[in-house]
N, C-alpha and C positions, 0 to 999 in steps of 0.2 A: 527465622523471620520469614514471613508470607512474601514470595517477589510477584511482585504489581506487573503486569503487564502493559507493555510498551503502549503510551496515549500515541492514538492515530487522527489526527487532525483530516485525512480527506477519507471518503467512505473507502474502506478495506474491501470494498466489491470488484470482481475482475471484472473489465469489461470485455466485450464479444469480441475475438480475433478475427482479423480482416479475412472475407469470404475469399476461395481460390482466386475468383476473377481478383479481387482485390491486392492481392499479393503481390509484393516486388518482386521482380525478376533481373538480375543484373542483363543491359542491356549491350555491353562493351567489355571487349580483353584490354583496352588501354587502362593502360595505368599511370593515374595520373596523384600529386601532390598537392595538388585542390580540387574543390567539387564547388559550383554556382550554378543556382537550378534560378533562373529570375521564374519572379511572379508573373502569372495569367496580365494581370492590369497592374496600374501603379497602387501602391503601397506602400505606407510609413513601416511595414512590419520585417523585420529581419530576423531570420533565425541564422545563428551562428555556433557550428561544432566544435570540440576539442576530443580525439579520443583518449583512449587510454594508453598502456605501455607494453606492447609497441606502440608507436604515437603512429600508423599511419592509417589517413581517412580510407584510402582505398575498402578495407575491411569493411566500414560502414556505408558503399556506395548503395546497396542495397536498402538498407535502414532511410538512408537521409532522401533517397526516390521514391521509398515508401510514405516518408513523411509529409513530405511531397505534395504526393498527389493524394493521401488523405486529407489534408490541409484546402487545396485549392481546387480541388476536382468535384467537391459539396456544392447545396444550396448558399452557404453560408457568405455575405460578400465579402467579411473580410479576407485576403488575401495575405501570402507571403511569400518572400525572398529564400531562400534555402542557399547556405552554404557551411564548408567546413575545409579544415587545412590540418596537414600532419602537422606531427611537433616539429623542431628542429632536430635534423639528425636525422630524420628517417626518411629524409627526400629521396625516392625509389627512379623517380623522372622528371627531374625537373626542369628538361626541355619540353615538354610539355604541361609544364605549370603555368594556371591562367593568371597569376602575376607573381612578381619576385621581388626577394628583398631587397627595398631601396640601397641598403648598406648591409656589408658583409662583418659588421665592428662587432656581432655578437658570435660568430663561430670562427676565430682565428686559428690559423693552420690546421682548421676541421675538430680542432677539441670539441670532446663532448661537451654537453652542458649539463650545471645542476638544475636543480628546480627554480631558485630564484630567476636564473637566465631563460628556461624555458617559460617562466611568468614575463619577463620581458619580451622574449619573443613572440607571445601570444597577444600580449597587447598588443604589442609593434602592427602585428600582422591585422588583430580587429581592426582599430583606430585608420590602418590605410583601406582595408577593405572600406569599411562606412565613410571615408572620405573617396572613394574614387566613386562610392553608390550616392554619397548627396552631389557630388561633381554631374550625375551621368541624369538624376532626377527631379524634380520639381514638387513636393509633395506639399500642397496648402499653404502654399505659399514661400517665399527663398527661406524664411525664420525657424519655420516648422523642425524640430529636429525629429531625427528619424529613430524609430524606437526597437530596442536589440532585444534579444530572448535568446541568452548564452546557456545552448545542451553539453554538455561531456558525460564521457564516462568513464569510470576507474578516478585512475590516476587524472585524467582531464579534468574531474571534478572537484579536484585538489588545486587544480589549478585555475580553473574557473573560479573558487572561491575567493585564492589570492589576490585575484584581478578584480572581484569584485569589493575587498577591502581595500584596495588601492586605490579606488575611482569614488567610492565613498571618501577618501581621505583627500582627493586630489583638493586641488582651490579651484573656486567658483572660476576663476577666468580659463582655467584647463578643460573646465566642465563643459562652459560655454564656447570653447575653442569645436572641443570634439564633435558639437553639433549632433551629437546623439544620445538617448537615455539608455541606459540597461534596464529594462523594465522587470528580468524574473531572468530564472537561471532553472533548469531540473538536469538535478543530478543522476543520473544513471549507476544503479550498484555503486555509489561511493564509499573507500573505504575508511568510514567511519566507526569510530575515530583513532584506531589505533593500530594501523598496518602492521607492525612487529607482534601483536597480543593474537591474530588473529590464526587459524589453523594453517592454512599455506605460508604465512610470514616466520612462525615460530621453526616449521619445518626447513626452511632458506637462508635463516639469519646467518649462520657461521659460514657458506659456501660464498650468500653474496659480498659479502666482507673479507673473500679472502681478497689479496693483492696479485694473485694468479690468473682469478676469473677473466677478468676483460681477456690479457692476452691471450689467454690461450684459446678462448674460444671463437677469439680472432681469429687465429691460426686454423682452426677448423672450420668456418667458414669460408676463409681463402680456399681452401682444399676442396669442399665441396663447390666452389665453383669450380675448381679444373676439371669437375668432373660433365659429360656430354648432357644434354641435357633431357633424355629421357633415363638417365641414370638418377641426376637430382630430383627428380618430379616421382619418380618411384619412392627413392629414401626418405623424403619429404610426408610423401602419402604414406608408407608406413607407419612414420614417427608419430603422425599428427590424423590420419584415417580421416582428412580436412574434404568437403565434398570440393568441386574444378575450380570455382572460382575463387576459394579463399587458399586451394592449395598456392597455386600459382602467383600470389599476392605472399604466402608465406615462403615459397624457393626462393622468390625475387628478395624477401627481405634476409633469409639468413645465409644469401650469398653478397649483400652488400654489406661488408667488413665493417664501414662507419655506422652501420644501423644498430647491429648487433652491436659494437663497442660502447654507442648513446645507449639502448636497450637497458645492458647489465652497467654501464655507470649512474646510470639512473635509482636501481633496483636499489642501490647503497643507501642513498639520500634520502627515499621512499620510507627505509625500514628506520632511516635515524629523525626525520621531520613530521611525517603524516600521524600528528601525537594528539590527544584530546584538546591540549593547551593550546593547540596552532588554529584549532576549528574553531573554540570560544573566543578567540581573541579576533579569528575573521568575524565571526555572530555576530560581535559586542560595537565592531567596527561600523559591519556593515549596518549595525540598526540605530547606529549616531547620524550615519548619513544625511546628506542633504535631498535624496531622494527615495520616494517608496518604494521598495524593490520585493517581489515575491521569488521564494526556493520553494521547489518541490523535488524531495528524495523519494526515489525509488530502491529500497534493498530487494535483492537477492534472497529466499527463504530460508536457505544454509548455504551463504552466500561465503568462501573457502576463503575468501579475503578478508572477511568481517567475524569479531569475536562477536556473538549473538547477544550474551550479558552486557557487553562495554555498551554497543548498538543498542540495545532496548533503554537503556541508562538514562545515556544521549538524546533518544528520543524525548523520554519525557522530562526531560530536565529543560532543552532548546524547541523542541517541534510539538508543544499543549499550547492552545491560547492565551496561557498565561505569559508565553515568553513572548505573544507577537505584541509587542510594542512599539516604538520609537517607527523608524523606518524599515524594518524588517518584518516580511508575513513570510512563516516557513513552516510547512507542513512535511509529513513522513506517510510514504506507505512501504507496508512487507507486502510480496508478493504473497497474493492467498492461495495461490492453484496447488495445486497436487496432483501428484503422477498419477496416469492411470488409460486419460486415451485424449485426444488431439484439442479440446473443449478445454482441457485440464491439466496442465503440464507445465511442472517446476520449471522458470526460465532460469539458467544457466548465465554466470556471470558474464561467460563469451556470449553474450544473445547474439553478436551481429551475425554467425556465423551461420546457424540454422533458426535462431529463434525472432529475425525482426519484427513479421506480424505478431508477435505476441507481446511486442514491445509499443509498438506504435500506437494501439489504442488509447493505454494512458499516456504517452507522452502527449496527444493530441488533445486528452481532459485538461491535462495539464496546462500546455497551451493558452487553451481558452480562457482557464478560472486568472492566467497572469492577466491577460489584456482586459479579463470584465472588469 
Protein backbone atom coordinates (compact mmCIF):
# COMPACT_ATOMS: atom_id res chain seq x y z
CA UNK A 1 0.00 0.00 0.00
CA UNK A 2 1.09 3.70 -1.03
CA UNK A 3 2.41 5.61 2.44
CA UNK A 4 0.89 9.02 2.39
CA UNK A 5 3.07 11.52 3.46
CA UNK A 6 2.94 13.14 6.85
CA UNK A 7 -0.05 16.36 6.46
CA UNK A 8 2.05 19.58 7.44
CA UNK A 9 -0.38 22.16 8.76
CA UNK A 10 2.46 25.17 9.03
CA UNK A 11 4.50 25.95 5.80
CA UNK A 12 7.40 23.15 5.69
CA UNK A 13 9.69 26.29 4.59
CA UNK A 14 12.97 26.98 6.86
CA UNK A 15 13.12 30.18 7.74
CA UNK A 16 16.60 32.46 7.69
CA UNK A 17 18.92 31.62 10.65
CA UNK A 18 19.84 34.63 12.83
CA UNK A 19 22.69 36.82 11.17
CA UNK A 20 26.23 36.44 13.31
CA UNK A 21 25.54 39.73 14.90
CA UNK A 22 22.30 38.12 15.66
CA UNK A 23 23.52 35.06 17.52
CA UNK A 24 23.57 34.24 21.16
CA UNK A 25 26.52 34.24 22.87
CA UNK A 26 26.48 32.69 26.49
CA UNK A 27 27.19 35.64 28.46
CA UNK A 28 28.13 34.16 32.10
CA UNK A 29 30.10 30.90 33.71
CA UNK A 30 27.31 31.05 36.63
CA UNK A 31 25.20 28.43 36.75
CA UNK A 32 22.31 28.74 37.76
CA UNK A 33 18.68 26.56 38.37
CA UNK A 34 16.46 29.23 36.85
CA UNK A 35 16.65 31.73 34.06
CA UNK A 36 14.09 35.24 34.13
CA UNK A 37 14.84 37.53 31.26
CA UNK A 38 11.76 40.43 32.16
CA UNK A 39 10.51 42.20 29.29
CA UNK A 40 11.70 45.72 27.75
CA UNK A 41 8.05 47.23 28.94
CA UNK A 42 5.04 45.72 30.61
CA UNK A 43 3.51 42.76 29.12
CA UNK A 44 0.49 40.23 29.59
CA UNK A 45 3.13 37.75 27.59
CA UNK A 46 5.10 35.00 29.25
CA UNK A 47 7.15 32.53 27.78
CA UNK A 48 7.86 29.64 30.13
CA UNK A 49 10.63 26.49 29.56
CA UNK A 50 10.82 23.07 30.45
CA UNK A 51 13.89 21.17 29.12
CA UNK A 52 14.53 17.77 28.25
CA UNK A 53 16.44 14.80 30.20
CA UNK A 54 18.77 16.13 31.66
CA UNK A 55 16.22 18.42 32.98
CA UNK A 56 18.74 21.38 33.35
CA UNK A 57 18.01 25.01 31.82
CA UNK A 58 21.51 25.96 32.05
CA UNK A 59 22.11 24.02 28.58
CA UNK A 60 19.34 26.12 27.12
CA UNK A 61 20.81 29.57 28.42
CA UNK A 62 21.84 30.27 25.13
CA UNK A 63 18.56 29.34 23.12
CA UNK A 64 16.19 31.17 25.77
CA UNK A 65 18.71 34.75 25.29
CA UNK A 66 18.49 34.07 21.86
CA UNK A 67 14.77 34.11 22.11
CA UNK A 68 15.03 36.81 23.96
CA UNK A 69 16.16 39.15 22.21
CA UNK A 70 14.67 37.93 18.82
CA UNK A 71 11.21 38.48 20.43
CA UNK A 72 11.86 41.86 21.99
CA UNK A 73 14.67 43.67 20.28
CA UNK A 74 12.22 43.99 16.84
CA UNK A 75 9.84 46.62 15.34
CA UNK A 76 7.25 44.57 16.76
CA UNK A 77 5.47 46.16 20.18
CA UNK A 78 4.39 43.23 21.42
CA UNK A 79 6.70 42.28 24.19
CA UNK A 80 7.78 39.40 26.38
CA UNK A 81 8.71 37.70 29.72
CA UNK A 82 11.29 34.85 29.11
CA UNK A 83 11.82 32.21 31.61
CA UNK A 84 12.73 28.50 32.36
CA UNK A 85 13.54 26.22 35.41
CA UNK A 86 15.27 22.60 35.50
CA UNK A 87 13.37 19.59 36.39
CA UNK A 88 13.57 18.53 39.82
CA UNK A 89 16.55 16.66 40.65
CA UNK A 90 18.95 18.35 38.53
CA UNK A 91 19.45 21.55 40.75
CA UNK A 92 23.28 22.13 39.81
CA UNK A 93 23.04 25.52 42.32
CA UNK A 94 20.50 26.29 44.03
CA UNK A 95 21.86 29.01 46.01
CA UNK A 96 21.69 30.78 43.47
CA UNK A 97 18.30 29.93 42.29
CA UNK A 98 16.08 33.18 41.64
CA UNK A 99 13.30 31.48 43.68
CA UNK A 100 12.74 28.08 45.62
CA UNK A 101 10.35 25.68 46.32
CA UNK A 102 7.77 26.98 48.81
CA UNK A 103 7.77 23.23 50.11
CA UNK A 104 10.12 20.29 50.00
CA UNK A 105 6.80 17.58 50.30
CA UNK A 106 7.70 16.62 46.55
CA UNK A 107 11.50 15.26 46.84
CA UNK A 108 11.77 13.45 50.28
CA UNK A 109 15.01 12.29 51.49
CA UNK A 110 16.18 13.49 47.88
CA UNK A 111 14.17 10.42 45.98
CA UNK A 112 14.16 10.77 42.42
CA UNK A 113 10.97 11.53 40.88
CA UNK A 114 8.81 9.83 38.33
CA UNK A 115 7.10 11.63 35.55
CA UNK A 116 3.83 12.17 37.39
CA UNK A 117 5.95 14.06 40.18
CA UNK A 118 8.03 15.77 37.79
CA UNK A 119 4.46 17.09 36.15
CA UNK A 120 3.58 18.26 39.62
CA UNK A 121 6.58 19.99 40.10
CA UNK A 122 6.45 21.70 37.01
CA UNK A 123 3.17 22.91 37.71
CA UNK A 124 4.02 23.77 41.16
CA UNK A 125 6.86 25.77 40.00
CA UNK A 126 4.71 27.60 36.77
CA UNK A 127 1.59 28.61 38.85
CA UNK A 128 4.13 30.29 41.60
CA UNK A 129 6.32 31.86 38.98
CA UNK A 130 2.92 33.63 37.30
CA UNK A 131 1.66 34.34 40.71
CA UNK A 132 4.82 36.19 42.09
CA UNK A 133 4.67 37.94 37.98
CA UNK A 134 0.77 39.04 38.61
CA UNK A 135 1.93 40.09 42.41
CA UNK A 136 5.03 42.15 41.00
CA UNK A 137 2.70 43.65 37.79
CA UNK A 138 -0.36 45.44 36.73
CA UNK A 139 -1.34 44.61 33.39
CA UNK A 140 -4.93 46.28 32.02
CA UNK A 141 -6.17 46.41 34.78
CA UNK A 142 -5.96 44.09 38.58
CA UNK A 143 -8.61 41.35 36.36
CA UNK A 144 -6.64 40.92 33.29
CA UNK A 145 -4.96 37.59 33.56
CA UNK A 146 -1.76 37.11 32.28
CA UNK A 147 -1.17 34.84 29.25
CA UNK A 148 1.64 31.86 29.21
CA UNK A 149 3.20 30.18 26.07
CA UNK A 150 4.67 26.90 27.70
CA UNK A 151 8.28 25.78 25.13
CA UNK A 152 10.15 22.42 26.09
CA UNK A 153 11.81 20.07 24.60
CA UNK A 154 12.39 16.27 24.62
CA UNK A 155 11.17 14.88 27.31
CA UNK A 156 9.86 18.44 28.63
CA UNK A 157 7.42 18.29 25.93
CA UNK A 158 5.90 15.21 27.59
CA UNK A 159 5.60 17.04 30.14
CA UNK A 160 4.34 20.20 28.97
CA UNK A 161 1.60 18.30 27.56
CA UNK A 162 0.63 16.61 30.76
CA UNK A 163 0.28 19.89 32.35
CA UNK A 164 -1.58 20.97 29.74
CA UNK A 165 -4.35 18.25 30.14
CA UNK A 166 -4.38 18.94 33.61
CA UNK A 167 -5.35 22.65 33.51
CA UNK A 168 -7.83 21.73 30.76
CA UNK A 169 -9.45 19.39 33.38
CA UNK A 170 -8.89 21.62 36.20
CA UNK A 171 -12.44 23.47 37.54
CA UNK A 172 -13.30 26.76 36.60
CA UNK A 173 -12.67 28.23 40.16
CA UNK A 174 -8.86 26.72 39.84
CA UNK A 175 -8.74 28.23 36.46
CA UNK A 176 -9.84 31.44 37.78
CA UNK A 177 -7.77 31.23 40.95
CA UNK A 178 -4.42 30.79 38.74
CA UNK A 179 -5.08 34.28 37.12
CA UNK A 180 -3.43 33.12 34.13
CA UNK A 181 -4.24 31.44 30.46
CA UNK A 182 -1.95 29.00 28.75
CA UNK A 183 -2.55 30.29 25.42
CA UNK A 184 -0.05 27.76 22.99
CA UNK A 185 2.66 25.45 23.93
CA UNK A 186 5.63 24.39 21.03
CA UNK A 187 7.14 21.47 21.46
CA UNK A 188 10.72 21.09 20.58
CA UNK A 189 11.85 17.57 18.93
CA UNK A 190 8.97 15.75 20.96
CA UNK A 191 9.31 12.29 21.21
CA UNK A 192 6.31 11.40 19.56
CA UNK A 193 4.66 9.16 20.15
CA UNK A 194 6.62 6.27 21.15
CA UNK A 195 9.98 6.54 22.88
CA UNK A 196 10.67 2.72 23.21
CA UNK A 197 9.73 2.04 19.11
CA UNK A 198 12.08 4.79 18.41
CA UNK A 199 16.02 4.05 17.19
CA UNK A 200 17.97 5.19 20.25
CA UNK A 201 15.05 3.84 22.79
CA UNK A 202 14.95 0.27 21.23
CA UNK A 203 18.86 0.34 21.40
CA UNK A 204 18.61 1.30 25.66
CA UNK A 205 15.59 -0.70 26.61
CA UNK A 206 17.20 -3.58 28.43
CA UNK A 207 20.38 -1.46 29.98
CA UNK A 208 17.68 1.20 31.27
CA UNK A 209 15.66 -1.35 33.08
CA UNK A 210 18.25 -3.03 34.55
CA UNK A 211 18.05 -2.68 38.60
CA UNK A 212 22.05 -1.98 38.40
CA UNK A 213 21.97 1.05 36.37
CA UNK A 214 21.19 4.05 38.79
CA UNK A 215 23.73 2.66 41.37
CA UNK A 216 26.36 1.96 39.72
CA UNK A 217 26.61 4.79 37.91
CA UNK A 218 26.11 6.61 40.88
CA UNK A 219 29.24 5.17 41.92
CA UNK A 220 31.09 6.50 39.11
CA UNK A 221 30.16 9.71 39.34
CA UNK A 222 31.13 9.91 42.90
CA UNK A 223 34.62 8.85 41.54
CA UNK A 224 34.77 11.37 38.97
CA UNK A 225 34.43 13.91 41.27
CA UNK A 226 37.30 12.96 43.40
CA UNK A 227 39.04 13.48 40.57
CA UNK A 228 41.05 17.28 40.31
CA UNK A 229 39.35 19.22 38.22
CA UNK A 230 41.33 19.79 35.07
CA UNK A 231 41.27 15.97 35.18
CA UNK A 232 37.24 15.93 34.94
CA UNK A 233 36.93 18.61 32.29
CA UNK A 234 39.51 16.61 30.08
CA UNK A 235 37.51 13.14 30.45
CA UNK A 236 34.27 15.09 30.18
CA UNK A 237 35.65 16.72 26.73
CA UNK A 238 36.71 13.48 25.43
CA UNK A 239 33.47 11.68 26.23
CA UNK A 240 31.24 14.19 24.95
CA UNK A 241 33.93 16.62 22.33
CA UNK A 242 30.98 19.28 23.97
CA UNK A 243 32.39 22.95 22.86
CA UNK A 244 33.46 25.34 27.02
CA UNK A 245 30.28 26.22 27.86
CA UNK A 246 28.09 23.02 27.61
CA UNK A 247 31.32 21.03 28.73
CA UNK A 248 31.26 22.59 32.12
CA UNK A 249 27.50 22.48 32.54
CA UNK A 250 28.04 18.67 31.68
CA UNK A 251 31.07 17.95 34.44
CA UNK A 252 28.93 19.97 36.88
CA UNK A 253 26.09 17.46 36.07
CA UNK A 254 27.76 14.07 36.06
CA UNK A 255 29.54 14.86 39.20
CA UNK A 256 26.26 15.61 41.08
CA UNK A 257 25.28 11.95 42.19
CA UNK A 258 21.46 13.01 42.62
CA UNK A 259 21.40 14.36 38.89
CA UNK A 260 22.69 11.46 37.34
CA UNK A 261 20.57 9.04 39.75
CA UNK A 262 16.95 11.52 38.54
CA UNK A 263 18.72 11.36 34.95
CA UNK A 264 18.78 7.30 34.61
CA UNK A 265 15.45 6.99 37.00
CA UNK A 266 13.72 8.74 34.80
CA UNK A 267 14.94 7.02 31.47
CA UNK A 268 12.72 3.91 32.91
CA UNK A 269 9.48 5.59 33.08
CA UNK A 270 10.20 7.50 29.69
CA UNK A 271 10.62 4.08 27.81
CA UNK A 272 7.36 2.40 29.92
CA UNK A 273 4.78 5.97 29.59
CA UNK A 274 5.80 8.15 26.53
CA UNK A 275 3.23 5.66 24.51
CA UNK A 276 0.94 6.90 21.53
CA UNK A 277 -2.25 6.36 24.06
CA UNK A 278 -0.76 8.83 26.55
CA UNK A 279 -0.61 11.65 23.75
CA UNK A 280 -4.16 10.98 22.43
CA UNK A 281 -5.64 11.00 25.61
CA UNK A 282 -3.63 14.62 26.50
CA UNK A 283 -5.17 15.73 22.53
CA UNK A 284 -8.61 14.50 23.27
CA UNK A 285 -8.22 16.36 26.81
CA UNK A 286 -6.79 19.28 25.92
CA UNK A 287 -9.30 19.99 23.07
CA UNK A 288 -12.52 19.50 25.60
CA UNK A 289 -11.03 22.30 27.45
CA UNK A 290 -12.51 25.38 28.58
CA UNK A 291 -9.91 27.25 26.79
CA UNK A 292 -8.48 27.65 23.11
CA UNK A 293 -5.01 26.59 23.36
CA UNK A 294 -2.48 26.28 20.17
CA UNK A 295 0.56 23.33 19.86
CA UNK A 296 3.20 23.60 17.52
CA UNK A 297 5.60 20.55 17.08
CA UNK A 298 8.81 20.74 15.81
CA UNK A 299 10.51 17.22 14.69
CA UNK A 300 13.87 16.60 14.21
CA UNK A 301 14.53 15.09 10.35
CA UNK A 302 15.99 11.65 11.54
CA UNK A 303 15.41 12.72 14.77
CA UNK A 304 17.21 9.19 16.92
CA UNK A 305 14.39 9.58 19.59
CA UNK A 306 11.46 9.37 17.15
CA UNK A 307 10.45 6.26 14.96
CA UNK A 308 9.73 8.35 11.60
CA UNK A 309 6.67 5.95 10.44
CA UNK A 310 4.81 6.03 14.15
CA UNK A 311 5.62 10.23 13.78
CA UNK A 312 4.24 10.72 10.18
CA UNK A 313 1.22 8.51 11.45
CA UNK A 314 0.62 10.76 14.38
CA UNK A 315 0.94 13.72 12.31
CA UNK A 316 -1.69 13.12 10.15
CA UNK A 317 -4.14 11.41 12.09
CA UNK A 318 -3.85 14.66 15.16
CA UNK A 319 -1.92 17.72 13.38
CA UNK A 320 -4.45 18.11 9.58
CA UNK A 321 -7.24 20.55 9.98
CA UNK A 322 -9.40 18.11 10.42
CA UNK A 323 -8.40 17.26 13.84
CA UNK A 324 -8.36 21.12 14.91
CA UNK A 325 -11.55 21.25 16.50
CA UNK A 326 -13.11 21.80 19.96
CA UNK A 327 -10.34 23.75 21.79
CA UNK A 328 -7.35 22.54 20.37
CA UNK A 329 -5.24 24.14 17.10
CA UNK A 330 -2.09 21.90 16.69
CA UNK A 331 0.00 22.03 13.94
CA UNK A 332 3.45 19.87 12.95
CA UNK A 333 6.57 20.74 11.08
CA UNK A 334 9.75 18.33 10.00
CA UNK A 335 12.65 20.02 9.91
CA UNK A 336 13.33 20.71 5.89
CA UNK A 337 17.15 21.57 5.84
CA UNK A 338 19.82 19.23 4.65
CA UNK A 339 23.37 19.03 5.31
CA UNK A 340 25.65 20.46 3.17
CA UNK A 341 26.88 24.26 4.29
CA UNK A 342 25.72 26.79 7.31
CA UNK A 343 22.12 28.04 5.23
CA UNK A 344 21.38 24.25 5.34
CA UNK A 345 21.91 22.04 8.11
CA UNK A 346 20.03 19.09 9.73
CA UNK A 347 19.29 20.39 13.32
CA UNK A 348 20.35 17.91 15.71
CA UNK A 349 18.07 16.77 18.54
CA UNK A 350 20.70 18.31 21.02
CA UNK A 351 20.18 21.87 19.23
CA UNK A 352 20.84 23.83 22.43
CA UNK A 353 24.20 22.83 22.24
CA UNK A 354 25.55 24.30 18.80
CA UNK A 355 22.43 24.61 16.89
CA UNK A 356 20.18 27.49 18.77
CA UNK A 357 20.08 30.05 15.99
CA UNK A 358 18.73 27.53 13.82
CA UNK A 359 16.27 26.86 16.26
CA UNK A 360 15.01 30.19 17.20
CA UNK A 361 13.54 31.42 13.89
CA UNK A 362 10.64 28.96 14.01
CA UNK A 363 10.15 28.93 17.49
CA UNK A 364 9.74 32.91 17.03
CA UNK A 365 6.95 31.99 13.82
CA UNK A 366 5.57 30.05 16.19
CA UNK A 367 5.35 32.44 18.82
CA UNK A 368 3.43 34.95 16.88
CA UNK A 369 0.83 32.49 14.86
CA UNK A 370 -0.27 31.49 19.03
CA UNK A 371 -0.93 35.13 20.11
CA UNK A 372 -2.55 36.24 16.42
Amino acid sequence: MEQKEPHMTTSPSRPPILSPSERPVRQTNELRDTIRLAAPTETPYHIFFLPGNPGIVEYYLVFLEGLYNALNNGEKTVKFHVAGRSLAGFELNTSNSSWQPEEDHLQVENKPLNISEQVDFCLHEIRRYMRDESANTTVGGAQTPHKLILIAHSFGAFVVTEILKRLASSSPSKAEQDRFHVIGAVLLFPPIPDLEASPRGSQITSVARSRYLVPTLSVLSGLVNTLPLFLSRTLVRYVTAFPDDALEITRRFVTTRTAVAQSLYLVKYELDEIKWCRWEDAFSTIRAGPFPTKIRLFFGKNDYWVANDLRDAFIAKHCSPESNRGALDVSADIDPSEDGDEESVVIPHDFSIRHSEHVIPYVVRYIHEIID
